[in-house]
C-alpha positions in Angstrom: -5.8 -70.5 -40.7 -8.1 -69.7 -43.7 -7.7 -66.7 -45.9 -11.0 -65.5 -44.8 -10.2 -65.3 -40.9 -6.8 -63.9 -42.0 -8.3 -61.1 -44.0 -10.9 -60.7 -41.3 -7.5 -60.3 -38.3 -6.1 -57.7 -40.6 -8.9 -55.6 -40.8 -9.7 -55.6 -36.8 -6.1 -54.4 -36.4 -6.5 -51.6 -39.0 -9.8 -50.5 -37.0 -7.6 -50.7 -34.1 -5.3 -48.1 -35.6 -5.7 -43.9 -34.7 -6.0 -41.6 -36.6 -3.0 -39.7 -37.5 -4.8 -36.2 -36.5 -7.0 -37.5 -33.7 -7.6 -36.2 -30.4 -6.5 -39.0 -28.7 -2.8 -38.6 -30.4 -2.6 -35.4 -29.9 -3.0 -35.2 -26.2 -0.3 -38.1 -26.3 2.0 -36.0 -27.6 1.1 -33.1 -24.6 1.7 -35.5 -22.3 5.2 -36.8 -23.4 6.4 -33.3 -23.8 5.7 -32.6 -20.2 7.2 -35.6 -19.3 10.8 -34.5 -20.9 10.1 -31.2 -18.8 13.4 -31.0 -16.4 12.2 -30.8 -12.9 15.6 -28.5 -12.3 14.2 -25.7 -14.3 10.7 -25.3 -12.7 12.5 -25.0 -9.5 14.5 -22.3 -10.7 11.6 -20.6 -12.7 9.4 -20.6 -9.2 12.3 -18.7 -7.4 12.8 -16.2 -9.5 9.0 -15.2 -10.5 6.8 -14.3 -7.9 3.7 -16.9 -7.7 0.4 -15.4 -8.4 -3.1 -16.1 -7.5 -6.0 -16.9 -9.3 -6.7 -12.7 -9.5 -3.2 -12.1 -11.4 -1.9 -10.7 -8.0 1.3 -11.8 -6.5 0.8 -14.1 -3.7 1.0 -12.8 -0.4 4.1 -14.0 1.9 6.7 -14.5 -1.0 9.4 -13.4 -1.5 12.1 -12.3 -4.3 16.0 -11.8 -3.5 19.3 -11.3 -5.1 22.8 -9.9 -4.5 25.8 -11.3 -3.4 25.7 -11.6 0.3 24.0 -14.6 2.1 21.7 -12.5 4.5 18.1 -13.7 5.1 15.3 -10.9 5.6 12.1 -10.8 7.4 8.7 -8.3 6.5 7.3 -7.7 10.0 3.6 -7.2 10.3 3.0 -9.4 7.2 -0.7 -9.9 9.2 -1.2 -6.5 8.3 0.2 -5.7 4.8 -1.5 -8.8 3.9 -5.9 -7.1 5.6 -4.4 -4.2 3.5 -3.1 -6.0 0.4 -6.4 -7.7 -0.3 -8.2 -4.4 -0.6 -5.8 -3.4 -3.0 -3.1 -1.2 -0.9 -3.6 3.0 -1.0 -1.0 5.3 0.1 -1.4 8.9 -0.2 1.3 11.0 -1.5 1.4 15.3 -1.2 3.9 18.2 -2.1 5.2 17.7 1.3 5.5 14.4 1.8 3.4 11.8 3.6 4.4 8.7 5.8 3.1 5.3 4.7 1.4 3.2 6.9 1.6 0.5 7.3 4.8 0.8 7.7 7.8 -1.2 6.0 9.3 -3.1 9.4 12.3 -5.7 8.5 14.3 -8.4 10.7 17.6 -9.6 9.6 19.6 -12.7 10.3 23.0 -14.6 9.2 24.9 -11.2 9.1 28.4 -10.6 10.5 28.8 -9.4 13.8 32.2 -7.4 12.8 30.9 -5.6 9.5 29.0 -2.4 8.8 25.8 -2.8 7.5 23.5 0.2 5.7 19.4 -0.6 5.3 18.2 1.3 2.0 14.4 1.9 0.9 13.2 2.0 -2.5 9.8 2.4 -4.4 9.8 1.1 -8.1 6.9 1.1 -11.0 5.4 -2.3 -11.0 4.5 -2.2 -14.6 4.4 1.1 -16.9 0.3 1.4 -16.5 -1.6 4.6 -15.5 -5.0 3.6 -13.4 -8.2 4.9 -12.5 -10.4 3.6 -9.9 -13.9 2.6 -11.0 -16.4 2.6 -7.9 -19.3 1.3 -9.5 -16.7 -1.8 -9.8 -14.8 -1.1 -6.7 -11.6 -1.9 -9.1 -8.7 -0.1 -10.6 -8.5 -0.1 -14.9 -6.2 0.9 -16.9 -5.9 4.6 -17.9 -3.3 4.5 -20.0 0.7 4.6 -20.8 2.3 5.4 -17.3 4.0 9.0 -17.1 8.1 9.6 -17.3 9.4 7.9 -14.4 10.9 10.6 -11.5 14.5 9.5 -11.3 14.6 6.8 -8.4 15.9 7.8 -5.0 17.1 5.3 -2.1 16.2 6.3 1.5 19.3 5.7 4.2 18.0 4.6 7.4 19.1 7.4 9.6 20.6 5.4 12.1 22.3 3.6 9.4 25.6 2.2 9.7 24.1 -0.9 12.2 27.1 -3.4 13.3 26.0 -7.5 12.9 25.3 -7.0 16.2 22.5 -4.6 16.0 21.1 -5.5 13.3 20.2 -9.1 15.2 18.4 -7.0 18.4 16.6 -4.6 16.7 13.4 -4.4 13.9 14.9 -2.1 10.8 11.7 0.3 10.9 11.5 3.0 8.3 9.0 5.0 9.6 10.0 8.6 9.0 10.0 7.5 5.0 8.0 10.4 3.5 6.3 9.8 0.1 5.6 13.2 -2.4 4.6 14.2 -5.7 7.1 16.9 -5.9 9.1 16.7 -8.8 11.7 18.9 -7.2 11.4 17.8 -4.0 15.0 18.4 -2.4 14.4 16.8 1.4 15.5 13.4 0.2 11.3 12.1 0.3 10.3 9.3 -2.3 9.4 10.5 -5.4 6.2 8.8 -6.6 3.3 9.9 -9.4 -0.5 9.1 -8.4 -2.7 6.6 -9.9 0.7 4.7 -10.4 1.4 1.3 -9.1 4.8 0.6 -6.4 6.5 -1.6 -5.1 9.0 -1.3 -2.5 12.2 -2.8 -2.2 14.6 -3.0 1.0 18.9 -3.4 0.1 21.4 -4.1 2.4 24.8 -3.0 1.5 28.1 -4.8 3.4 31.0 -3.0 4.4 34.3 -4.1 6.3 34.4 -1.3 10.1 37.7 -0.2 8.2 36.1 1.1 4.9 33.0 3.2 5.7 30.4 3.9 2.9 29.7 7.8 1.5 25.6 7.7 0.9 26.3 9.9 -1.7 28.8 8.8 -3.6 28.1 5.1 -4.0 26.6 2.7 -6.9 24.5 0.0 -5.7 25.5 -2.4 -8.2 29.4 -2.1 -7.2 28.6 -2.6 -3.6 28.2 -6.3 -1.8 24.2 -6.2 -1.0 21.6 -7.9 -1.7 17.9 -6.5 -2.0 14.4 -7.9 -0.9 11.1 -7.4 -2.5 7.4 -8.4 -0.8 5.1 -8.2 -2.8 2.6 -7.7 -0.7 3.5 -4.6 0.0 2.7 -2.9 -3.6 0.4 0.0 -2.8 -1.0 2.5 -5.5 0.1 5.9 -5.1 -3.3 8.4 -5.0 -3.4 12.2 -3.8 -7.0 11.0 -2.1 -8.2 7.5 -0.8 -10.5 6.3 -3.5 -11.0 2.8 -2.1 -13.8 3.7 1.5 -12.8 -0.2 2.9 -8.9 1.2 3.0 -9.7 4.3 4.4 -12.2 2.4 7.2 -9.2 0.1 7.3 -6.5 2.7 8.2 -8.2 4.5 10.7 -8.9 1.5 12.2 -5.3 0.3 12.6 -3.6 3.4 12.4 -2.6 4.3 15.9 -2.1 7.8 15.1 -5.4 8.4 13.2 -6.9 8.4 16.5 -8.1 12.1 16.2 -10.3 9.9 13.8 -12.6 8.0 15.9 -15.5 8.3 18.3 -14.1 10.1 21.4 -14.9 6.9 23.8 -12.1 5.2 21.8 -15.0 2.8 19.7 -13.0 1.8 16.4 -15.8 2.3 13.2 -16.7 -1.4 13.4 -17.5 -0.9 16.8 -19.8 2.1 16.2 -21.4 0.3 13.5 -22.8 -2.6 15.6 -23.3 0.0 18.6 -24.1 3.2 17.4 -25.1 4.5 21.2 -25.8 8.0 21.7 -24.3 9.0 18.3 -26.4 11.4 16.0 -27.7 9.9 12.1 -25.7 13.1 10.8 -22.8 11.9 12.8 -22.8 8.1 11.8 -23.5 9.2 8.1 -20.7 11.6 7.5 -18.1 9.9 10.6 -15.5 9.8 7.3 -16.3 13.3 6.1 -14.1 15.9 8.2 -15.6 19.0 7.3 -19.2 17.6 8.5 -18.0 16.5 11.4 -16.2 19.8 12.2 -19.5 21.8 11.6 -21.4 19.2 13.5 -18.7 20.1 16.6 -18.7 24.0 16.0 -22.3 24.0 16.1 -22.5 22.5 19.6 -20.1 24.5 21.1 -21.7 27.6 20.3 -24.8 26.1 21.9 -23.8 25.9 25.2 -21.2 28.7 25.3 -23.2 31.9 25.6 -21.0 34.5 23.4 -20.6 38.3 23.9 -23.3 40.5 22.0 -20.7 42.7 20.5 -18.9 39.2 19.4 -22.0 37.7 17.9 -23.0 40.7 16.5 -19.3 40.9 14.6 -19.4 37.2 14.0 -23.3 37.5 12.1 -21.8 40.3 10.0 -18.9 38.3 9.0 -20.6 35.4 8.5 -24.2 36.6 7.6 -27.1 34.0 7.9 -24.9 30.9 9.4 -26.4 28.2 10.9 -26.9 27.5 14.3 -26.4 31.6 15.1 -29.6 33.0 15.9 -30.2 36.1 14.0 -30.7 39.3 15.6 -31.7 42.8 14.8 -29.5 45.4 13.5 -30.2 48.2 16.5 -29.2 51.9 15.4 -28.8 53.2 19.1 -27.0 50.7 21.3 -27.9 52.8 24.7 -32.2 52.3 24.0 -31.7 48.4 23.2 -30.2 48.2 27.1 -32.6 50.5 28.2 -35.4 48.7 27.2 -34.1 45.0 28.4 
């Protein structure tokens, strides 16, 4: 070989060569670090965070668990939680307490038929955020540092203890769970602040038949239970809806927001593709009580012909309200029924 094609060998293999900063080596390096990954630890990593969607919200139908007993637990109605959980979950909360719907329903299975078994609710701050709902957006922002945290509670079912047994038969339902804003609420409700965000949890504590548990003298952490969280059925805590598509959504599948709907039994979507006989005023303001309650005082007092001496008390009451005809003041009552 001459020293020509030599020399010219040497210099194709240095143009051969990368770049010690290239691109090229770079994303070689990427790429053999997530080779070495260990395919144990993503498993584990996936089981104990909660998947999440391209939104930054949990994804619906998982599930997080721990304790120290082996027992598997259903959400019932997921279907539901899940219309509910895309909207971006409301539930309201007052002085006195108010039920949530929907309602947290659980199953449970590989229990022991010979042990006691007592079903616990929860509601925990999912992060330590304040919100505000935009409408313009139709989204909740940040608002700011979440307040002090009310000191958590845990709601007994009532017809807790449940043998093995029962607890295979029968859907766990809690709902009689009352949520409030009452700092010193003392009727065992769940103590919540609005424009907060929650997340439920359900805990089942084990106990042998011959060793009962006191609900109020117990510490979750001593006891054998394990606890369940869905996070689909995170909710924000408001005093008023603020999103319209949840409150359309409840009255629509809330069986005792009947009172609610169109009399004929229409659900909203229903009206809205087949309005019928209803009025604009009615259609425009179905979501606005107060409207509709004037709209329903008015026609009764059209076809129900009232006493004189009522109306006549009921204009001076309520002077110039609508749909009362106004009628003269008459000094002598005896020459006004003379003269009809």
């Amino acid at each position: 070989m001459s020293k020509r094609a030599a020399t010219s060998d040497e210099e194709d293999g240095k143009s051969m060569k990368k770049p010690r900063f290239s691109i090229a080596n770079i994303l070689d390096e990427v790429d053999d670090e997530e080779e070495d990954v260990d395919v144990e630890d993503e498993v584990e990593i996936e089981i104990k965070t909660p998947e999440k969607t391209s939104r930054g919200r949990p994804k619906i139908g998982a599930k997080m668990k721990e304790g120290n007993i082996p027992i598997e637990c259903k959400l019932e109605g997921s279907e539901l939680w899940a219309k509910f959980f895309d909207l971006g979950t409301e539930m309201i909360i007052t002085k006195s307490g108010r039920r949530m719907f929907p309602t947290v329903k659980v199953s449970f299975s590989n229990v022991l038929l010979d042990a006691l078994y007592y079903i616990f609710l929860d509601v925990v701050p999912v992060d330590s955020k304040r919100y505000r709902y935009i409408y313009n957006k139709s989204a909740w922002l940040t608002a700011g540092k979440a307040e002090p945290v009310p000191k958590n509670r845990y709601y007994l079912h009532p017809d807790s203890p449940f043998t093995g047994d029962q607890l295979l038969k029968h859907v766990i339902s809690f709902e009689k769970t009352k949520l409030t804003n009452n700092e010193v609420d003392k009727t065992g409700h769940l103590i919540l602040n609005s424009m907060h965000k929650y997340q439920p949890r359900i805990h089942i504590v084990q106990r042998p038949k011959s060793c009962p548990l006191d609900p109020n003298k117990f510490v979750m952490a001593d006891e054998q239970h394990c606890t369940y969280t869905f996070p689909e059925t995170q909710f924000m805590a408001v005093t008023a809806y603020q999103n319209q598509l949840i409150t359309k959504l409840k009255i629509e599948k809330n069986p005792f927001a009947k009172g609610f709907r169109d009399p004929t039994g229409r659900s909203p979507d229903e009206m809205e593709r087949n309005p019928g006989d209803l009025s604009p005023m009615m259609l425009s303001n179905f979501y606005h009580s107060s409207a509709l309650q004037q709209a329903m005082f008015q026609q009764c007092l059209s076809k129900i012909q009232m006493n004189p001496s009522i109306m006549m008390l009921y204009q001076n009451v309520f002077p110039g309200a609508p749909g009362i005809p106004v009628t003269p003041t008459v000094s002598n009552p005896e020459i006004s029924l003379k003269s009809e």
